[in-house]
C-alpha positions in Angstrom: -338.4 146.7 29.8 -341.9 144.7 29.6 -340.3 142.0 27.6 -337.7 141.4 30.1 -339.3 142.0 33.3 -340.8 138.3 33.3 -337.3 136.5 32.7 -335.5 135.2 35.8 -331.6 136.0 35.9 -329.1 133.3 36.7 -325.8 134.1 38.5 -322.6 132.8 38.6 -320.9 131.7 42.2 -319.2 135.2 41.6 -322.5 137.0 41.6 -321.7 137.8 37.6 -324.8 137.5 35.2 -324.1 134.1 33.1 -322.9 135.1 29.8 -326.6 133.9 28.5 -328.5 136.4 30.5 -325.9 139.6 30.3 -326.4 139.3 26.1 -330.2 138.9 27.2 -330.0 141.9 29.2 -327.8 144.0 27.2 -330.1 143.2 23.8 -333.6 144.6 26.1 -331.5 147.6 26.9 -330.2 148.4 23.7 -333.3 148.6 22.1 -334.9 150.6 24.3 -332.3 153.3 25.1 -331.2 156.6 23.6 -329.4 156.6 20.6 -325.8 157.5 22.0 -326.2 154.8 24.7 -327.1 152.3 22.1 -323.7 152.5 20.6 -321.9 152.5 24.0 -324.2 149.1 24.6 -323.2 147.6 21.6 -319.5 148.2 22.1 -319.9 146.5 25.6 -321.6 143.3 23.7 -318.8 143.2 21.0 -316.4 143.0 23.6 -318.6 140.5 25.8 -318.7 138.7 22.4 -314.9 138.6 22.2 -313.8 137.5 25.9 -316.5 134.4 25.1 -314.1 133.5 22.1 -311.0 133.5 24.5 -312.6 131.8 27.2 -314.7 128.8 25.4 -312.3 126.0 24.9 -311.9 124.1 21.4 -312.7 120.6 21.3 -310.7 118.7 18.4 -312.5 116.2 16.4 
């Protein structure tokens, strides 16, 4: 994890990772895992990816 190891994390007031710095994290370990846990990674960002779109309001123009 040599690309990540210099990146400070940010938390939330609920000690979670800001949404930011969990894709951050989940993209470093993707690519440098096994092939099997790449696909379980990438489910976990699709979903991450989907709660985002719930959560985010919509601002009308």
């Amino acid at each position: 994890m040599s690309s990540f190891s210099l990146q400070a994390l940010h938390w939330t007031t609920d000690g979670e990772l800001i949404p930011c710095d969990r894709l951050v994290l989940l993209n470093t370990l993707i690519r440098e895992s096994l092939p099997d846990v790449q696909l379980e990674l990438i489910r976990v960002v699709e979903e991450l990816a989907l709660a985002e779109r719930r959560v985010t309001p919509q601002v009308n123009s």
